[in-house]
VEXDREN-2710 file (C-alpha; in Angstrom, 1 decimal):
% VEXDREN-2710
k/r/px/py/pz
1/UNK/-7.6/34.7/-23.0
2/UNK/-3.7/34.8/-22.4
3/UNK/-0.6/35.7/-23.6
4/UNK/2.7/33.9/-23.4
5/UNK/6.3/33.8/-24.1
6/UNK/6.8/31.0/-26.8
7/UNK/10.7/31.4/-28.1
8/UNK/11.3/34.8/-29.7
9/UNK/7.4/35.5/-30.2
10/UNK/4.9/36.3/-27.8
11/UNK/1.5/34.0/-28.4
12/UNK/-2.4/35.0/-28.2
13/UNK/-4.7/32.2/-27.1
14/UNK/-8.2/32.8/-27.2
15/UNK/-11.3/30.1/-26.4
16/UNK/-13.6/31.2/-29.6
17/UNK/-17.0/29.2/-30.6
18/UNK/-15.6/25.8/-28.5
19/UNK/-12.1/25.9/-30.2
20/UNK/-8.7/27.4/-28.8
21/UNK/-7.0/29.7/-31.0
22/UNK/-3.4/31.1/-31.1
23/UNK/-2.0/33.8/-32.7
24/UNK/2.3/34.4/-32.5
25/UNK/3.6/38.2/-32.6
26/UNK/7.1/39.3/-32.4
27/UNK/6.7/41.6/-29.7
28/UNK/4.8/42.0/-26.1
29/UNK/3.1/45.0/-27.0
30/UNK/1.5/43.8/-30.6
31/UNK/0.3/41.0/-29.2
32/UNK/-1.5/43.5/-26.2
33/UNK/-2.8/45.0/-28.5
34/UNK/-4.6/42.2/-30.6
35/UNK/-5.5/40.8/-27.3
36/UNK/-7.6/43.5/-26.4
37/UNK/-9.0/44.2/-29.8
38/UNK/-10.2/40.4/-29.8
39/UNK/-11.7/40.8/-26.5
40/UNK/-13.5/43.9/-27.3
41/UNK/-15.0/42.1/-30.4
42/UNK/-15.9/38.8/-28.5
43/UNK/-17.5/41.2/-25.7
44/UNK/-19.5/42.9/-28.5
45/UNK/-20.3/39.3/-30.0
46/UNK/-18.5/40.2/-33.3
47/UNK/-16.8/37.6/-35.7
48/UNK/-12.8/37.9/-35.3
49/UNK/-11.3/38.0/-38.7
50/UNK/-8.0/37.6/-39.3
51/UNK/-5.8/36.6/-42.2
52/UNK/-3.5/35.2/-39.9
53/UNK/-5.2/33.8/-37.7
54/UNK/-3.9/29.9/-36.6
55/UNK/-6.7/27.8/-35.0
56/UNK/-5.8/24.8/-33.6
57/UNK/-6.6/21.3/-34.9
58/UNK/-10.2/20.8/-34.0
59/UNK/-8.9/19.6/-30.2
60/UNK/-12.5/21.0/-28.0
61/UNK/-11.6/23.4/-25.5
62/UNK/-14.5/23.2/-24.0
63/UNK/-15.4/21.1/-20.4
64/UNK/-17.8/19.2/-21.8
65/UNK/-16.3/18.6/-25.6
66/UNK/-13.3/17.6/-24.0
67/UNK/-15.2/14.9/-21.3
68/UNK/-17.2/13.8/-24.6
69/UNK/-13.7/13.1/-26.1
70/UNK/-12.5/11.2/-23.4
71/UNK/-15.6/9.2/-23.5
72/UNK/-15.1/7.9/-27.0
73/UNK/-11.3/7.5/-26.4
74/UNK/-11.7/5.5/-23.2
75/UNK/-14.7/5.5/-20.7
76/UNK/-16.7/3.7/-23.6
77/UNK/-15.0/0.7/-23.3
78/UNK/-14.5/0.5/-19.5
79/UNK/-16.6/-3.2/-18.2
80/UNK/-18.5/0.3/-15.5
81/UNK/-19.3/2.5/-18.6
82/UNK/-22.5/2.6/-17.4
83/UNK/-21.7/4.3/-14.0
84/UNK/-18.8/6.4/-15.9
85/UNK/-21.3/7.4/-17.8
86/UNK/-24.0/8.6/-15.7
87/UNK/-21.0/10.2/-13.2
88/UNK/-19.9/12.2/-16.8
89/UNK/-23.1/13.5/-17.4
90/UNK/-23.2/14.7/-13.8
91/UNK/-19.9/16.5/-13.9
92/UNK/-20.7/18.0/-17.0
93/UNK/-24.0/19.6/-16.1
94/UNK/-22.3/21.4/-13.4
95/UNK/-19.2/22.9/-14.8
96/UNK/-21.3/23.3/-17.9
97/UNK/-20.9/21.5/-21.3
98/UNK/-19.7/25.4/-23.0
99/UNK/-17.6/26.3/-20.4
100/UNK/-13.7/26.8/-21.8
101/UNK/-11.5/24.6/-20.2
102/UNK/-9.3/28.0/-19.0
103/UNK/-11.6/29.4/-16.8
104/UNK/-12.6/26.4/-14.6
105/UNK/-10.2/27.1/-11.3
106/UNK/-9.0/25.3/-8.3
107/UNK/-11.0/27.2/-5.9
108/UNK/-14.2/26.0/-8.6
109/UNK/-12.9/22.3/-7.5
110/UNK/-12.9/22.8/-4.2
111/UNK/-16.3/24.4/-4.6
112/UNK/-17.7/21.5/-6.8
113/UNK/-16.3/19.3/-3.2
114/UNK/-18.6/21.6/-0.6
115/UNK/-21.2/21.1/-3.4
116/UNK/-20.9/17.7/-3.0
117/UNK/-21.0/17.0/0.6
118/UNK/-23.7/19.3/1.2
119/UNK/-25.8/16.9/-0.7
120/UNK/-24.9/13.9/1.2
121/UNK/-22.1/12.3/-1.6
122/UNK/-19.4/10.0/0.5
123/UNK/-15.7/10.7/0.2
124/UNK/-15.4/7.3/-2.3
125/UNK/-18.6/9.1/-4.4
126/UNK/-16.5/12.5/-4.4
127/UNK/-13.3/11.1/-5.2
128/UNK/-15.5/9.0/-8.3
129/UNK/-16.4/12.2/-9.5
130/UNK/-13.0/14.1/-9.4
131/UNK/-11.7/11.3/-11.4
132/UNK/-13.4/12.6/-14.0
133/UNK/-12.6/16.4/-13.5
134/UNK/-8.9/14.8/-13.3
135/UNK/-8.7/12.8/-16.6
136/UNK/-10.6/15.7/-18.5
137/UNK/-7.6/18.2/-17.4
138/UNK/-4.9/16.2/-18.1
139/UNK/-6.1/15.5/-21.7
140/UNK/-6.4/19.2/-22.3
141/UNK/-2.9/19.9/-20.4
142/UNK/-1.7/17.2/-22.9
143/UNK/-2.8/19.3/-25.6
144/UNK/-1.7/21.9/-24.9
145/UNK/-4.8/24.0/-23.9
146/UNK/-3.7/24.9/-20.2
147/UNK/-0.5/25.4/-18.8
148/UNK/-1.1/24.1/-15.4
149/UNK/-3.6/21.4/-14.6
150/UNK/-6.9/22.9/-11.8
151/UNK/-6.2/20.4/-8.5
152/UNK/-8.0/19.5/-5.2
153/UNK/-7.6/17.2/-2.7
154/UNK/-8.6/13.6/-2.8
155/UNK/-11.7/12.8/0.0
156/UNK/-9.7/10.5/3.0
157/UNK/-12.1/7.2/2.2
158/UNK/-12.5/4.9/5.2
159/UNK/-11.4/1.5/5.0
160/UNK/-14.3/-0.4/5.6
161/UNK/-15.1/-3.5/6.8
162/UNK/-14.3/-6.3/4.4
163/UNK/-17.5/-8.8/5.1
164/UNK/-18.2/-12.6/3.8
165/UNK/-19.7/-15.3/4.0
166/UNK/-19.1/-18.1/6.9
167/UNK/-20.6/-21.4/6.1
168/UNK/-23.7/-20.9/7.5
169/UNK/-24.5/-17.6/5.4
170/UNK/-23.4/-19.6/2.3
171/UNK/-26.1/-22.0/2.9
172/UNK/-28.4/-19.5/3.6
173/UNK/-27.8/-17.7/0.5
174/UNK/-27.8/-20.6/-1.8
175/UNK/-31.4/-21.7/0.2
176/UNK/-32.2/-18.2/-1.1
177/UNK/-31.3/-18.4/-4.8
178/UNK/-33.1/-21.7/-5.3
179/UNK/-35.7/-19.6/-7.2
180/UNK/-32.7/-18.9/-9.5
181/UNK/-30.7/-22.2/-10.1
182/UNK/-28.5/-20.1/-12.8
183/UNK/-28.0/-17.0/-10.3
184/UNK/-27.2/-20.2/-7.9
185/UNK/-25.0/-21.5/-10.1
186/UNK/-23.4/-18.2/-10.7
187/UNK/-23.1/-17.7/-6.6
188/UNK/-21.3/-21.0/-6.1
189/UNK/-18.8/-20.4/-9.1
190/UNK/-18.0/-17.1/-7.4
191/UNK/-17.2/-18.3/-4.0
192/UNK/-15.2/-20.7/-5.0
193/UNK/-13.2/-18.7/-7.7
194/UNK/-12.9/-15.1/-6.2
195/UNK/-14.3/-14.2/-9.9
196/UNK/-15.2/-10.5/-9.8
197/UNK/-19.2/-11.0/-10.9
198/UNK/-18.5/-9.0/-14.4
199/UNK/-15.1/-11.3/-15.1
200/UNK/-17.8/-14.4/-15.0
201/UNK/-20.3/-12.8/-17.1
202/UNK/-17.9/-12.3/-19.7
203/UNK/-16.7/-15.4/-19.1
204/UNK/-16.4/-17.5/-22.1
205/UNK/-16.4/-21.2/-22.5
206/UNK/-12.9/-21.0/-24.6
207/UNK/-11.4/-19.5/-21.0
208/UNK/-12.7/-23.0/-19.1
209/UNK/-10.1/-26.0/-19.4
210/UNK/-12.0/-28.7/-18.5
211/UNK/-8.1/-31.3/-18.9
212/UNK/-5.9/-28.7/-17.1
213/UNK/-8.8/-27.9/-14.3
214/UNK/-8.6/-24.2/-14.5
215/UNK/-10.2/-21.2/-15.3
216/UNK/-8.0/-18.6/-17.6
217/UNK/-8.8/-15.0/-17.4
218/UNK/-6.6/-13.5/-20.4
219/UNK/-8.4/-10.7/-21.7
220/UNK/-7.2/-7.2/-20.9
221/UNK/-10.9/-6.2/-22.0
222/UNK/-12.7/-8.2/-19.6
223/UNK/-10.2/-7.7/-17.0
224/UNK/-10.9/-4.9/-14.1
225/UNK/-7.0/-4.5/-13.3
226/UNK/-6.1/-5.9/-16.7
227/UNK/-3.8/-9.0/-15.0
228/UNK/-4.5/-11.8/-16.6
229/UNK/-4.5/-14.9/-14.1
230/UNK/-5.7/-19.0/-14.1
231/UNK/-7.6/-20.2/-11.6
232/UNK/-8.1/-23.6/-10.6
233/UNK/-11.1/-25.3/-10.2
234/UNK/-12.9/-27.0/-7.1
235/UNK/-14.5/-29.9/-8.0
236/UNK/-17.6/-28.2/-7.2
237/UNK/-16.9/-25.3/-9.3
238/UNK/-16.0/-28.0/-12.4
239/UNK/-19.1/-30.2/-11.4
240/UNK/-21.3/-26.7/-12.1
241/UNK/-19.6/-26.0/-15.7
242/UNK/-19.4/-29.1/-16.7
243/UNK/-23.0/-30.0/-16.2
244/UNK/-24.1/-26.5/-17.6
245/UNK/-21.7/-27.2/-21.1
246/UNK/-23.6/-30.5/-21.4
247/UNK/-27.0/-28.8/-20.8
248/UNK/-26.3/-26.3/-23.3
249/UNK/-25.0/-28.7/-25.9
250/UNK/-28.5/-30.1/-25.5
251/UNK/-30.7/-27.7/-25.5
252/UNK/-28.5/-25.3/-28.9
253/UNK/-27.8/-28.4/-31.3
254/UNK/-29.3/-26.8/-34.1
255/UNK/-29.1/-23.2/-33.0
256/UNK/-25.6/-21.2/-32.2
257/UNK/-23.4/-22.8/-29.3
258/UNK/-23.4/-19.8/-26.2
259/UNK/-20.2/-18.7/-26.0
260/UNK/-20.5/-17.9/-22.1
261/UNK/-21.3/-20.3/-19.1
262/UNK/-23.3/-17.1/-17.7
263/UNK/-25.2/-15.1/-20.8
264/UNK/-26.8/-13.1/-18.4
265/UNK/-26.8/-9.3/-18.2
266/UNK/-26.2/-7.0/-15.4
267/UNK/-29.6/-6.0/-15.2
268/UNK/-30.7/-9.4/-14.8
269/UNK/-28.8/-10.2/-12.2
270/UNK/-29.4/-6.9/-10.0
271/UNK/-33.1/-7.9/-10.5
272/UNK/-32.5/-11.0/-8.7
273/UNK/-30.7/-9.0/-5.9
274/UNK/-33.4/-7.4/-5.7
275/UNK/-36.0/-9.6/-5.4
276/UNK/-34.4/-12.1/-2.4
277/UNK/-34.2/-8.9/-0.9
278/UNK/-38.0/-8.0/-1.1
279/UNK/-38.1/-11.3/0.6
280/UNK/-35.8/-9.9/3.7
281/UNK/-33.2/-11.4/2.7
282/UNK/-29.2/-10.2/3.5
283/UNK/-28.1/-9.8/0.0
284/UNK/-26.9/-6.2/-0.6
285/UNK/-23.8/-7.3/-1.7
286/UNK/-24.1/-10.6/-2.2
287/UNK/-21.8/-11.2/-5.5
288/UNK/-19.3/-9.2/-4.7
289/UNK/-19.1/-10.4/-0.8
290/UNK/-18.3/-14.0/-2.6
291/UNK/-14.6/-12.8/-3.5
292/UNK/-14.6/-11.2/-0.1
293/UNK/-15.1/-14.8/1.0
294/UNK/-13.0/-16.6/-1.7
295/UNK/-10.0/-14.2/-0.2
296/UNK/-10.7/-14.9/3.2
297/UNK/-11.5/-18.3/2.8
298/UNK/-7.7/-18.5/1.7
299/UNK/-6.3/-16.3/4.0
300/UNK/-7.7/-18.1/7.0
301/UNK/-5.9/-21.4/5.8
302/UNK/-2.9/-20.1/5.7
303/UNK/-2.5/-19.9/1.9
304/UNK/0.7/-17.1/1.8
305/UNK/-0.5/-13.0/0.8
306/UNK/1.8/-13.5/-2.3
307/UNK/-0.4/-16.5/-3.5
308/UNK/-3.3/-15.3/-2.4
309/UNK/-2.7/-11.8/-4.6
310/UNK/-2.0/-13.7/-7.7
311/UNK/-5.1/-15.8/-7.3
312/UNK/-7.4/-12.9/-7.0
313/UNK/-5.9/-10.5/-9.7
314/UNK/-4.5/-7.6/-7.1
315/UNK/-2.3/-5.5/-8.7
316/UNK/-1.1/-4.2/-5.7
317/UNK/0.0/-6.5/-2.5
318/UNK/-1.5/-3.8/-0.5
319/UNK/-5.1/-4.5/-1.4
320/UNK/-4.5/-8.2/-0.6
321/UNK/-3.4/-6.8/2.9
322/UNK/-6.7/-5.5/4.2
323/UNK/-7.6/-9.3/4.7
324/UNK/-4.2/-10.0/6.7
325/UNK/-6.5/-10.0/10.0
326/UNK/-8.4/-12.8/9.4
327/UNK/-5.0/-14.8/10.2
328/UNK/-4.7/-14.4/13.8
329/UNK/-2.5/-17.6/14.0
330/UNK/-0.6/-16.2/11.7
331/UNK/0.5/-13.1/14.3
332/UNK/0.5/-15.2/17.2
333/UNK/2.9/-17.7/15.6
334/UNK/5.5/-14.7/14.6
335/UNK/4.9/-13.4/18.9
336/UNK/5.7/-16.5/19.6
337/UNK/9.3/-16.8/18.2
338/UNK/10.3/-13.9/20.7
339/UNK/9.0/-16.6/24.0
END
């Protein structure tokens, strides 16, 4: 409950049953008063009734009817909804789904942080989960519900190693899939196209241009930084699709055409994962490693950071820049100018 200045009125706004309410009075101490008397009643649990009473336009004040909102307006359609999903529900059960928008704090942030590292989270799982503390608040600062948005500091994530595949771990890895000749086919399409796994899944056969020799990724949709890029295709990479379009048309001439080169789901494919790696073998990140290895692959040759960006869908040169190390030459040449 607050009171605040709005032009020549001074405004009541309550939290009441999951909605925020406003009331305007002319003066300070009228609208003391009703403050109080509204507090007393919601203390007591009574109804407040009031002929003038404005509520607002069915905008959820609450933590969790606000997250829930988000959820249908963007998280929904996010390519990771599952994972937003299941982060969401987290999130909500421990600010609690009733809890008014109002009371939740900075110091509760930082709290929710100590909460999380004394359970073992990493910085990049803490930061995941502010994300969602973040978006909530600035939707309910948007309308209007707070006047200044709870913050905390982002975690300091480390920078990782960037790992992929040399030649030899390729042909390990695709001795390994030969269980799963459509997983392998998958593998070998990723390598060579820096395709992030869920951009080939959603792959369609309308993006493949089998005269121009490229791959087209147009749809914001599908799209993890929403930059919509062609990719050419090795001849190894075309071999794959071609012979997979030709298999398809044989096998669906009387039933609907696929539309994708790989209709498989997530699921499917972790299951794989998992099962090389019952075997013992190294494939904890084995789809996503392949566009660590298309990037380096290019970087190595000599293929310019400004190409090499484009080619793999960076937004931001600066990502593109964690693989500048794996061009040695590259450094010594420039050293060499000053000899």
């Amino acid at each position: 409950m607050s009171i605040s200045k709005r032009n020549q009125s001074w405004q009541v706004s309550v939290s009441y049953r999951g909605r925020r309410i406003r009331r305007d009075f002319p003066s300070l101490d009228e609208a003391t008063v009703f403050e109080a008397e509204a507090n007393a009643a919601l203390l007591a649990g009574r109804e407040i009734k009031d002929p003038n009473w404005t509520k607002s336009s069915g905008v959820p004040c609450t933590f969790g009817g606000m997250a829930d909102h988000i959820w249908k307006m963007e998280w929904c359609n996010q390519k990771a909804r599952d994972h937003t999903f299941n982060r969401m529900l987290a999130v909500v059960e421990h600010f609690g789904d009733r809890t008014p928008l109002e009371d939740i704090t900075s110091y509760d942030l930082e709290q929710y942080v100590l909460s999380l590292r004394s359970i073992g989270n990493s910085p990049a799982t803490i930061n995941r989960k502010l994300a969602i503390t973040t978006k909530v608040f600035n939707y309910a600062h948007r309308h209007g519900l707070i006047k200044t948005k709870p913050t905390v500091s982002k975690q300091r994530e480390p920078e990782g190693r960037v790992e992929y595949y040399s030649a030899e771990g390729e042909s390990k890895m695709l001795s390994v899939l030969t269980r799963f000749p459509n997983i392998q086919d998958l593998f070998e399409v990723l390598i060579d196209t820096g395709m992030r796994r869920g951009e080939a899944l959603t792959l369609e056969w309308r993006d493949v241009d089998f005269d121009k020799n490229q791959i087209t990724l147009s749809d914001p949709d599908k799209i993890k930084t929403a930059l919509p890029r062609s990719i050419p295709m090795t001849s190894r990479v075309c071999s794959i699709l071609t012979r997979r379009y030709k298999q398809i048309q044989g096998d669906f001439q009387e039933l609907e055409f696929p539309q994708r080169p790989f209709p498989y789901t997530d699921s499917y494919v972790d299951g794989v994962t998992r099962s090389c790696r019952k075997d013992g073998s190294e494939c904890e990140a084995v789809f996503h490693t392949c566009r660590h290895t298309f990037i380096s692959r290019l970087i190595q040759k000599g293929v310019p950071l400004v190409t090499v960006k484009t080619l793999a869908g960076h937004r931001s040169i600066q990502t593109t820049m964690r693989y500048a190390h794996l061009a040695p030459s590259n450094f010594t040449d420039a050293i060499s100018v000053l000899e």
